[in-house]
C-alpha positions as CSV (number, residue, x, y, z in Angstrom):
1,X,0.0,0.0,0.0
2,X,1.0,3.6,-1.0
3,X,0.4,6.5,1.3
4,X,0.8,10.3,1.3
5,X,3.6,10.0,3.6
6,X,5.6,7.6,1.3
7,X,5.0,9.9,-1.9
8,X,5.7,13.1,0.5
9,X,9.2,11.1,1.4
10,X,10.2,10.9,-2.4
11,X,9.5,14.3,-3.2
12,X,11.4,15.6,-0.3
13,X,14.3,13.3,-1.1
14,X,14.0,14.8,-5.1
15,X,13.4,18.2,-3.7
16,X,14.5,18.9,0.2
17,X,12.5,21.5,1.6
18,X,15.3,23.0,3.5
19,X,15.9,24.6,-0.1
20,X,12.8,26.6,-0.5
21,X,12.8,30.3,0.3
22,X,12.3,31.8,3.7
23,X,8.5,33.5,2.2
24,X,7.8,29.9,0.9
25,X,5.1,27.6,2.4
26,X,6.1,24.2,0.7
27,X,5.6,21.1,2.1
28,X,2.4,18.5,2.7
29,X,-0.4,21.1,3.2
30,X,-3.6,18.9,3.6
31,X,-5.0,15.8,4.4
32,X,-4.3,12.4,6.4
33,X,-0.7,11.5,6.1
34,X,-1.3,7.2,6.5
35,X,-4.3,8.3,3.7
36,X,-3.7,5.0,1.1
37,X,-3.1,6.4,-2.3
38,X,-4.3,4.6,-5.8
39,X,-4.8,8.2,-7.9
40,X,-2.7,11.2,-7.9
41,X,-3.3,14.9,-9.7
42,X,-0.9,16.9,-10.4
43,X,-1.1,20.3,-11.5
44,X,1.0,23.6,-11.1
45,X,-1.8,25.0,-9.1
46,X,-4.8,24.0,-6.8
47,X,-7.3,25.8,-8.3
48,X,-10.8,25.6,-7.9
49,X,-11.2,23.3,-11.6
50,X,-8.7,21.3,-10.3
51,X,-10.1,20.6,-7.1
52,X,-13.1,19.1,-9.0
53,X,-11.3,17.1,-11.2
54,X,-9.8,15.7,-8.3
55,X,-13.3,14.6,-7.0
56,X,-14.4,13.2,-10.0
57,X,-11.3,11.6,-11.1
58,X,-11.2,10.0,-7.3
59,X,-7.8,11.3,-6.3
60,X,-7.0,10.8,-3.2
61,X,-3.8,13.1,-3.2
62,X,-2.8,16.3,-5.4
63,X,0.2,17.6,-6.1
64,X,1.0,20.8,-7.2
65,X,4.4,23.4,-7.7
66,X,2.3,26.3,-5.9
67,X,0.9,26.0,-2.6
68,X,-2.2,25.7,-2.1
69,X,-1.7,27.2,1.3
70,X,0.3,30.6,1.1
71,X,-0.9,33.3,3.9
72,X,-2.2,32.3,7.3
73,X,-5.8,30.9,7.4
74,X,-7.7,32.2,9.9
75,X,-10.7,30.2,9.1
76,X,-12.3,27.2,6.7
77,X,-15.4,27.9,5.4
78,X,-18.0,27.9,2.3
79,X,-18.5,31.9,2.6
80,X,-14.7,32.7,2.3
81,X,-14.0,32.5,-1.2
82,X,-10.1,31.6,-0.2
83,X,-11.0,29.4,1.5
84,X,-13.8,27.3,-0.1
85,X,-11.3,24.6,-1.8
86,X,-9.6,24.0,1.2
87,X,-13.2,22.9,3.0
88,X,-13.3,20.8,-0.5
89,X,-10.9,19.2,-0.2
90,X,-11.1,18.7,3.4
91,X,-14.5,17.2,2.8
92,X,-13.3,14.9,0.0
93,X,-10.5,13.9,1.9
94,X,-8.0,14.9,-1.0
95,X,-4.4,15.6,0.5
96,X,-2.1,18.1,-1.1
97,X,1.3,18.0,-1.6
98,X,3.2,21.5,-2.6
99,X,6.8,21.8,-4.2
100,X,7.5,25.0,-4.9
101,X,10.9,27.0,-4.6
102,X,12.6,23.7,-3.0
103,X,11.5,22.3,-6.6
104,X,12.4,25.6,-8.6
105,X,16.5,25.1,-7.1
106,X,17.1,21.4,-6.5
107,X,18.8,19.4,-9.5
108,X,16.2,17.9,-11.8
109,X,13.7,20.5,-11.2
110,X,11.7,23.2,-12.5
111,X,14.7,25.2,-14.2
112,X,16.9,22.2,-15.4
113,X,13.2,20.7,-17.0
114,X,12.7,24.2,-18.6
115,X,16.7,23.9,-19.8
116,X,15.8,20.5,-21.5
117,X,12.5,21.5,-22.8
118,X,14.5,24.5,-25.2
119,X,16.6,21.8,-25.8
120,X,19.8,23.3,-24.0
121,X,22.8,21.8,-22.3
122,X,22.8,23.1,-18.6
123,X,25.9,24.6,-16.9
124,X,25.0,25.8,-13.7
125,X,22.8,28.0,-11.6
126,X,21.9,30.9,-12.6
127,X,22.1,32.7,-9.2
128,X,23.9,32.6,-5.8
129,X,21.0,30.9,-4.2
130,X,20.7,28.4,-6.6
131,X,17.8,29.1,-8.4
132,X,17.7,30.1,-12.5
133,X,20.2,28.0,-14.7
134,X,22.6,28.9,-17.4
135,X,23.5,26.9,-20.6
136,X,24.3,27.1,-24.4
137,X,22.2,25.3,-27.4
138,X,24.2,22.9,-29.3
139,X,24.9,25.5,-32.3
140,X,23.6,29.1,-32.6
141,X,20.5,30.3,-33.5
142,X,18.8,32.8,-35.2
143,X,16.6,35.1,-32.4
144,X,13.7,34.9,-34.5
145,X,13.7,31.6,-35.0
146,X,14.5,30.8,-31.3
147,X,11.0,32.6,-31.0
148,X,9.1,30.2,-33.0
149,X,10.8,27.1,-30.8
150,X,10.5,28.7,-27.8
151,X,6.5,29.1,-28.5
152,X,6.1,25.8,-29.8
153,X,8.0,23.7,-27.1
154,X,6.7,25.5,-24.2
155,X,3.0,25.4,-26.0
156,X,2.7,29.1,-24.7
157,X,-0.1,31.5,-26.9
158,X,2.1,34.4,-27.5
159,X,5.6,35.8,-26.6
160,X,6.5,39.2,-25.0
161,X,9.9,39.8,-26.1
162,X,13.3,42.9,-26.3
163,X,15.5,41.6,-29.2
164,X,18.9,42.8,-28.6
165,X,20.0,41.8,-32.3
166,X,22.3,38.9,-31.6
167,X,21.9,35.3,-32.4
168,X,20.7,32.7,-29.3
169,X,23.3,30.4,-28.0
170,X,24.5,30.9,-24.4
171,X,21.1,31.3,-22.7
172,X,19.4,31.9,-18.9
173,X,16.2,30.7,-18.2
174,X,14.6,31.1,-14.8
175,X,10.9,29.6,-14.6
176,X,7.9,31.5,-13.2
177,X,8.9,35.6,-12.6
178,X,12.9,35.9,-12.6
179,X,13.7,39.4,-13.7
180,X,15.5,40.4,-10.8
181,X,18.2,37.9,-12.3
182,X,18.5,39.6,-15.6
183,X,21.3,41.6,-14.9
184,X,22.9,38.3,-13.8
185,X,22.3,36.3,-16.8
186,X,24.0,39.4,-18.4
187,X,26.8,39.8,-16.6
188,X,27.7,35.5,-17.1
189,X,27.4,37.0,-21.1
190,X,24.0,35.0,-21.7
191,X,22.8,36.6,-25.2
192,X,19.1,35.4,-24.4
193,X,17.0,35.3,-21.1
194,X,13.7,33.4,-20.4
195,X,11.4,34.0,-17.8
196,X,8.1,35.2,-16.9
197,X,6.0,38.2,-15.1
198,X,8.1,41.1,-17.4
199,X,7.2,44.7,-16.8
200,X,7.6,47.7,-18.8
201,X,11.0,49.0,-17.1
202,X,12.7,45.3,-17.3
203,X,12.0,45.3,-20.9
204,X,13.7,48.9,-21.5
205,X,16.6,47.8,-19.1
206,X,17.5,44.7,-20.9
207,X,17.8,46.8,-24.2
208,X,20.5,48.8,-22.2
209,X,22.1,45.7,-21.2
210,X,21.9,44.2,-24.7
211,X,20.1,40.9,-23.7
212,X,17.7,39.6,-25.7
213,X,14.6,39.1,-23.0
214,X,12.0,36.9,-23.7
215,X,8.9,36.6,-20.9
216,X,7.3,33.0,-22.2
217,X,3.9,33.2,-19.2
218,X,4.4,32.1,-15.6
219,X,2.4,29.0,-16.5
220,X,3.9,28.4,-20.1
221,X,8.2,28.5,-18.1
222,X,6.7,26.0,-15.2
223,X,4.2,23.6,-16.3
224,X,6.8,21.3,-18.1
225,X,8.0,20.0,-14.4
226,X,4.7,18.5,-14.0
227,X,5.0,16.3,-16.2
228,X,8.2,15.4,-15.7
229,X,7.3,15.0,-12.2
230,X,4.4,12.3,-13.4
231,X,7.2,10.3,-15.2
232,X,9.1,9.9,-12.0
233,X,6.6,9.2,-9.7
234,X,5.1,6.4,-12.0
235,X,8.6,4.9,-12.0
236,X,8.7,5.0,-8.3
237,X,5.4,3.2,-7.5
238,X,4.2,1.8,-10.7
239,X,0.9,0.9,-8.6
240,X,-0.2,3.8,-8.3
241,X,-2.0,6.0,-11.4
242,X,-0.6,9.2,-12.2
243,X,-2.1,12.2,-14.0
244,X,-1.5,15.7,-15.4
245,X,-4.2,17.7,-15.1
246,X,-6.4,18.2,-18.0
247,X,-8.0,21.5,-16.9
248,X,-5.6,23.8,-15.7
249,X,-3.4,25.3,-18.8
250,X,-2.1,28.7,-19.6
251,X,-4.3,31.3,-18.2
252,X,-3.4,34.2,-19.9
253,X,-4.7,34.7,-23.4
254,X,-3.4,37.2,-25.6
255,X,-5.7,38.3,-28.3
């Protein structure tokens, strides 16, 4: 029989939670830790759609990159919107599982996933705490056509993008909202940086530090873990079913 605790033990081992960041709430958020497990969701986020397709799929356990639990909870109830999933999942006895900057830093996780994905060899972390990751692609590429693989291997809707006028090659990637590390990727003499969450300013000071800056949506720079997540936790206990989420996807749309 397969618990919560024994999948919660696998996914500290692959991602210790002494890594995540002090504002971070990762960890095993909900349920009943001797709970038996036979179905598992996971999704980047516990949202409300995904808390139903967790009832009707019969999963006993979710697991997600966000937390599902972030600011203190002062109550549980049906009349506090914030609060309404938690009492559903409560009710359903669905347990949640949470990996979020512990999986963003740790080796095999969100950033090396989003290296692979863009089909780049990883050199090391991107920043002092660990977090971001720098690389090269096997031979240099046009910017514009680094665009159209970028879109099409991260399945995002639409790119926000600075070109800087120089080929891709030596690239930083940082999933979910890195900015702050731009001036990072620069200094390590990355051409190219992809990330998420890109405001107005970031985009004029990337220009100044000719960097090409590419913002490729929070979701559309994180989601690959999950399934690369599945793929290792099928291996691990092969009796128990695994699932992506079919609901939650890129929310938002550009028109």
């Amino acid at each position: 029989m397969t618990t919560v605790q024994d999948i919660f033990a696998f996914l500290k081992a692959a991602a210790p939670l002494e890594l995540q960041a002090d504002f971070d709430n990762a960890g095993f958020l909900v349920g009943h830790a001797d709970s038996e497990v036979q179905t598992v969701l996971l999704s980047l986020d516990v949202t409300d759609e995904v808390t139903e397709e967790a009832v009707q799929t019969g999963a006993q356990l979710i697991v997600s990159h966000h937390p599902v639990i972030f600011h203190p909870v002062r109550s549980i109830t049906d009349v506090c919107a914030d609060t309404v999933k938690l009492l559903r999942l409560i009710e359903n006895r669905i347990a949640v599982i949470s990996m979020h900057t512990n999986l963003d830093i740790a080796e095999g996780g969100v950033n090396d996933v989003l290296m692979q994905v863009l089909g780049a060899e990883t050199e090391g972390a991107l920043d002092a705490d660990g977090c971001g990751r720098v690389g090269h692609l096997p031979a240099p590429m046009v910017f514009e056509d680094f665009l159209s693989h970028c879109k099409k291997t991260l399945q995002v809707n639409g790119l926000r993008y600075v070109s800087a006028g120089k080929h891709v090659q030596r690239l930083a990637v940082m999933g979910g909202a890195g900015v702050d590390s731009m001036a990072q990727a620069a200094a390590l003499g990355c051409d190219t940086y992809v990330t998420a969450d890109i405001k107005y300013h970031d985009f004029l000071t990337a220009k100044e530090l000719g960097i090409n800056l590419i913002d490729a949506d929070h979701f559309c720079t994180e989601d690959p873990v999950i399934s690369d997540l599945r793929d290792r936790l099928s291996a691990a206990f092969p009796e128990v079913r695994f699932m992506k989420s079919a609901v939650h996807r890129q929310t938002v749309q550009l028109f």
